[in-house]
Residue, then its C-alpha position, 0 to 999 in steps of 0.5 A: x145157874x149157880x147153887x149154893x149150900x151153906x152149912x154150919x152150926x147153930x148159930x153161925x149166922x148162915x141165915x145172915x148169908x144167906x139173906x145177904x146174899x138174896x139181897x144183894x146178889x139176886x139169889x132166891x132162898x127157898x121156903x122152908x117148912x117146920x113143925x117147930x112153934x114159932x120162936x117169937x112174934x117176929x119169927x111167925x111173922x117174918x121167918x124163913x119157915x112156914x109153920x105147920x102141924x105133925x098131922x099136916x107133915x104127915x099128910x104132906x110126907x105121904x102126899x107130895x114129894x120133898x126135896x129134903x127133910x129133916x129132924x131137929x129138936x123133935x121138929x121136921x125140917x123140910x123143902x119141897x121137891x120143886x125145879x130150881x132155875x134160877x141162883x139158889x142159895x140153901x141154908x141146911x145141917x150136913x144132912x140136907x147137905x148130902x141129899x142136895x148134892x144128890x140133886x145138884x152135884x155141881x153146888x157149891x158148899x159153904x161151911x160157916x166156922x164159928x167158935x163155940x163161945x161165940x155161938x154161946x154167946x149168940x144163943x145166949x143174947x137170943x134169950x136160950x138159958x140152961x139146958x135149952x142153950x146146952x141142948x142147942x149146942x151138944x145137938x148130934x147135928x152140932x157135931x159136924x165137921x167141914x168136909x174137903x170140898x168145903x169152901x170155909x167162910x169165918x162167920x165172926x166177920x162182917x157179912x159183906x165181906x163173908x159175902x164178898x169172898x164167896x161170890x169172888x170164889x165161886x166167880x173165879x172157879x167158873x173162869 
């Protein structure tokens, strides 16, 4: 079974990928869990996360194990430690991405390139102003870099063919 982890900047359309890929290539995305506030109504309603406390984080942290965690923008990020069985596709900053490979040292990475003005431009289209959009994009976690064993999709073109160019990729390095 094949894992994938798809990295990349705010912004990038990971998520985009990654939802393509659920849709038309069976792959299961994993629930994801914050403690940021929901961003809108449709992000309550039909967001990747589920939406919890500090004080319910804190429980959970001591209580059960994670698979990884995060810290972004003061908020944790996180996914449970569960079995994996099937074709799973991660969405994650560089830090999840090193604690993935502990667990699945066989997945594929993907890095998602995108130009800074078009995430800008995203972000911007998304309703952030001033310092919320600046802070989004000079994060730490903004800073990273595509490593060698990357496979580098172009996030600017249509996901079909994002898509299709992993899949291919992925297909051709199994044979």
């Amino acid at each position: 079974m094949t894992k994938i982890i798809i990295v990349g900047k705010s912004w990038s359309w990971k998520t985009t990928l990654s939802d393509h890929l659920e849709e038309n290539y069976n792959y299961t995305i994993p629930q994801n869990y914050t403690t940021r506030p929901p961003r809108s109504w449709d992000d309550k309603d039909y967001s990747e996360y589920r939406f919890v406390s500090n004080l319910h984080f804190n429980h959970l942290k001591e209580n059960w194990e994670l698979l990884n965690w995060t810290e972004f923008n003061w908020n944790q990020y996180w996914t449970w430690k569960e079995l994996y069985w099937d074709d799973v596709v991660f969405v994650v900053d560089q830090t999840w991405r090193e604690d993935l490979l502990k667990h699945f040292p066989d997945a594929v990475t993907v890095w998602v390139e995108v130009d800074w003005f078009t995430r800008r431009k995203r972000l911007f289209d998304r309703g952030l102003r001033g310092e919320d959009l600046e802070n989004r994009l000079d994060w730490p976690s903004e800073q990273m870099t595509p490593t060698n064993s990357c496979i580098i999709i172009d996030g600017t073109i249509p996901v079909e063919e994002s898509a299709k160019k992993l899949i291919d990729n992925i297909n051709a390095n199994e044979q």
